[in-house]
N, C-alpha and C positions, 0 to 999 in steps of 0.2 A: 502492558496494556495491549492485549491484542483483540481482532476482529477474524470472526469466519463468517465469510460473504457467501451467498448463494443465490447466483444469477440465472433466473430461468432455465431451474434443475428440473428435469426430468429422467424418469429411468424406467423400463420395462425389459419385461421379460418374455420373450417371446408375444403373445398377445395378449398379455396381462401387463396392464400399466399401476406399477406400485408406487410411481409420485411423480405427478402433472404439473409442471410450469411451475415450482417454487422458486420464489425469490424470499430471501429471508438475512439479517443481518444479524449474530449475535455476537452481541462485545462485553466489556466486562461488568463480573458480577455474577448473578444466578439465575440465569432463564429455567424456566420448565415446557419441558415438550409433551405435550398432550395429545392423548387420540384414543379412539379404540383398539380393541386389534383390529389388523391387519390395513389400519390406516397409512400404512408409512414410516414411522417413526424411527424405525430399525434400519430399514432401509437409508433413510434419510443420514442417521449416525453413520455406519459404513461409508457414504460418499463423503461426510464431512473428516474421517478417516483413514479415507486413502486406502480405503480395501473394498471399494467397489468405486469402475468410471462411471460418470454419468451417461445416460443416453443422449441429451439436451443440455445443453447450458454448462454452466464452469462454478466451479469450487473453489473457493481461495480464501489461503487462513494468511491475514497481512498484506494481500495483493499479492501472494505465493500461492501459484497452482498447487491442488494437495495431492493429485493422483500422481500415482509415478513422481514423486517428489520425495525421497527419504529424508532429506535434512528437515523436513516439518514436523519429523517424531522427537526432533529433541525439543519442540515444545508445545508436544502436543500429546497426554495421556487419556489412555482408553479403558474403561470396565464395562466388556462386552455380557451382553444379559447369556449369551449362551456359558456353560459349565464344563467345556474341554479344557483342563485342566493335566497338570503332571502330579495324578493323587501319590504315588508314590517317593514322591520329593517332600522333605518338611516344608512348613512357612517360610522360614528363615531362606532354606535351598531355592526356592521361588522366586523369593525377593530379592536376594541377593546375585543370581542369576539374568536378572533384568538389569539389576544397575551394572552387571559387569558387561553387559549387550550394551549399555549405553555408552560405554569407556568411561563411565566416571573415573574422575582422579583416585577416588576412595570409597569403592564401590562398598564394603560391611558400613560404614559409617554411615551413608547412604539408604542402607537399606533399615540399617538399625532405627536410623530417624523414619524411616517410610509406617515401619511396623510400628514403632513407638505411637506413631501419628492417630493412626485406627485402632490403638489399644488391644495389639493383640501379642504384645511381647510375653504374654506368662504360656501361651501356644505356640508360639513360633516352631519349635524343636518337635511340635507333633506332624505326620505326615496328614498330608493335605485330603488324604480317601475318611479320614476320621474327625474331620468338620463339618459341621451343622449349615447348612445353607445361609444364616446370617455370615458364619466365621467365612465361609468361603468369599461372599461377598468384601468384606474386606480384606483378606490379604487381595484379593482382587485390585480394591483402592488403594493397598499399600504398594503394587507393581507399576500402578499409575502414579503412581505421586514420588517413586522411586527418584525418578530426576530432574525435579520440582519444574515441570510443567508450566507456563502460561495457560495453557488450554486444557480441561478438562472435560473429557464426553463419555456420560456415565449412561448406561444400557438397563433402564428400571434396577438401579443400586440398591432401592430399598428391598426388594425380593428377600422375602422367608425369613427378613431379621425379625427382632424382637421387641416391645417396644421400648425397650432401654437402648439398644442398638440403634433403632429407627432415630432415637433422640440423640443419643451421638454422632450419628451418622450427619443430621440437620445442623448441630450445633459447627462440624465438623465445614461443611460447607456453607454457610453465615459465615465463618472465619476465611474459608482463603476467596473468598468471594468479596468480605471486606477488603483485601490486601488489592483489591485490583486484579483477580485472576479470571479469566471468562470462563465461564461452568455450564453447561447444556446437561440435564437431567431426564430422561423420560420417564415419565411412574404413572401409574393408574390412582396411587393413595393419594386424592386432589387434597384433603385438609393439611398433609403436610406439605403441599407445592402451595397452598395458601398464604402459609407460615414464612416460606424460603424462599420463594422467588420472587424477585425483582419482577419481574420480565415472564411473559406465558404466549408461548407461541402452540397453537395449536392444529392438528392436524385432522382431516377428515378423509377418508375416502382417495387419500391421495395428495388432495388438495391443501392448502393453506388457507385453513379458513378463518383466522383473526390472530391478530398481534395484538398486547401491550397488559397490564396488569389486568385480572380478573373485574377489576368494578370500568375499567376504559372498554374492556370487552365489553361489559355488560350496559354500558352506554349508548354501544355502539346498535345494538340491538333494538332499536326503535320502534319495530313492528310486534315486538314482544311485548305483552303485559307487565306491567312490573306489579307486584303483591306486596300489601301491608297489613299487618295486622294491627289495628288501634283499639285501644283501652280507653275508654270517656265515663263523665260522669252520667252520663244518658248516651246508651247504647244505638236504643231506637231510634231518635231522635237525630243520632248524628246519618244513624246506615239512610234516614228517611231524605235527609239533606244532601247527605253523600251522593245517594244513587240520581238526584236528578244532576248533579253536576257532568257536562261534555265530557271532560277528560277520563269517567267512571265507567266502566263497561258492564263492573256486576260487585255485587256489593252479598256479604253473608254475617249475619247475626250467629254469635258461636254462644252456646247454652255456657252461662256460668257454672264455676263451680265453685266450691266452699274453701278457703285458705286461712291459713291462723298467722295474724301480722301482728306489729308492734303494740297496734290500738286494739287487738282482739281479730273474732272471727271477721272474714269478710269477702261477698260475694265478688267472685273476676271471672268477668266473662269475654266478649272483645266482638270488635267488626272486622272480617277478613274482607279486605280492598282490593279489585285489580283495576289497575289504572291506566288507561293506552297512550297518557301522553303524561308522561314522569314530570314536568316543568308545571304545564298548568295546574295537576294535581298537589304537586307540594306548592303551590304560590297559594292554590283556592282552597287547601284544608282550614286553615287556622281562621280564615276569614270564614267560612262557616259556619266554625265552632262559634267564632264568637257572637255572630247574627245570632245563632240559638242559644246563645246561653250556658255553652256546653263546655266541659271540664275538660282536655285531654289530659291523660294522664300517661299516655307511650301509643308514639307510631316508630313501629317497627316492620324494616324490610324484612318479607317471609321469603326472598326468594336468590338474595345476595349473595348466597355460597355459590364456589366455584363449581359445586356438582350442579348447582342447575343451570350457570351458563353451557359447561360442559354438554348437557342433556339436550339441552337447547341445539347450541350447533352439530350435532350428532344427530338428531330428528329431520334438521334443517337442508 
């Protein structure tokens, strides 16, 4: 079980500041690290592995400084998003190459379990200039995991795989994230950081601009409207009651259309809701409804995906 702390991290480059006063704690499991380009995030990985100092503030994996600190590589693996690579060495020569840097006691054995791990043992023996950009990302992960690691810090892993890959790859980290292992991720593909990550820390412009799962983030966001879409048995009826309620800012009637169910055809149409105060709107819908008479038949958040909290704090 370990912890990488970051105390009032900052770092620039000459008079370009690529990350401002981050404080950020990731421990075990599967955080995702979000941003646009050139928010940080790379940046950010690098000081958490010890290949770039900070400008401001201190790094520490365990209350162990990580710059200038080598003994932190033996429990701590990297899959950096850059592709400098040794294409003319196989998989196997790769891998097995890393756990003999480690001094493992039994570096093929090692490495065998590494490649086993990322399923690329029927490639191993082809040289590394004649993999596809998925394959390359994994023996990547397989030179990370060479020395079974507590810390994992993965540089957009998902890049160029496939989506059978992309799903082994997730499956892959759900497991050693169960085991207790701390996992830092950064990817742009938000519905698979949905799926995976405990924990989303995200970055903006530098800055750290929200911790904690996707829907705590999107709590946290007060000043945002929140969107529903509801299905009633009187549309009009409800959007007419809706719109005079405080908590409602704008209310829209969506033109039904024609759908073939269990009992036959049948009109579905719906009222699209924004609502600027999330409590008193779901406390005052159903009391509505039932003053009118009115059937709900589904209130659904339209706006609950990770891409629109994302959008949100990127706008923001």
């Amino acid at each position: 079980m370990s912890t990488l702390s970051l105390e009032a991290v900052s770092r620039w480059f000459g008079n370009v500041v690529a990350v401002n006063d981050v404080t950020m704690h990731i421990g075990p499991g599967v955080t995702g690290l979000l941003g646009p380009n050139g928010a940080g995030k790379s940046t950010l990985i690098h000081m958490m592995a010890g290949f770039l100092a900070p400008s401001a503030g201190t790094v520490a994996l365990d209350d162990r400084p990580v710059w200038r600190n080598e003994d932190v590589y033996r429990d701590l693996g990297l899959v950096p998003e850059r592709e400098d690579m040794y294409d003319n060495l196989s998989g196997w020569d790769f891998v097995l190459a890393n756990a003999t840097l480690h001094r493992l006691p039994d570096p093929a054995a090692a490495a065998r379990r590494a490649i086993d791990t990322v399923q690329m043992a029927d490639a191993q023996d082809r040289d590394i200039r004649t993999y596809s950009k998925g394959m390359r990302q994994r023996i990547k992960m397989a030179t990370a995991l060479v020395h079974d690691p507590a810390v994992l810090l993965l540089d957009e892993p998902f890049n160029g795989m496939d989506p059978r890959q992309r799903l082994q790859l997730m499956e892959l980290l759900d497991r050693l994230g169960g085991e207790g292992r701390t996992i830092l991720f950064s990817s742009h593909i938000l519905e698979e950081v949905e799926q995976i990550a405990g924990r989303i820390e995200v970055m903006v412009a530098g800055r750290h601009a929200a911790s904690g799962d996707f829907r705590e983030i999107r709590r946290l966001m007060t000043r945002r409207p929140h969107q529903y879409t509801i299905r009633s048995s009187d549309d009009r009826a409800l959007a007419a009651a809706v719109i005079a309620e405080p908590s409602t800012s704008s209310v829209e009637i969506v033109a039904g259309s024609e759908r073939v169910s269990a009992v036959g055809v049948e009109r579905v149409g719906g009222v699209h809701v924004q609502a600027t105060d999330f409590a008193a709107f779901i406390h005052a819908l159903p009391q509505l409804a039932a003053r009118g008479g009115i059937r709900l038949y589904e209130v659904r958040p339209a706006d609950e995906s990770l891409e629109s909290v994302f959008s949100y704090l990127v706008a923001r």
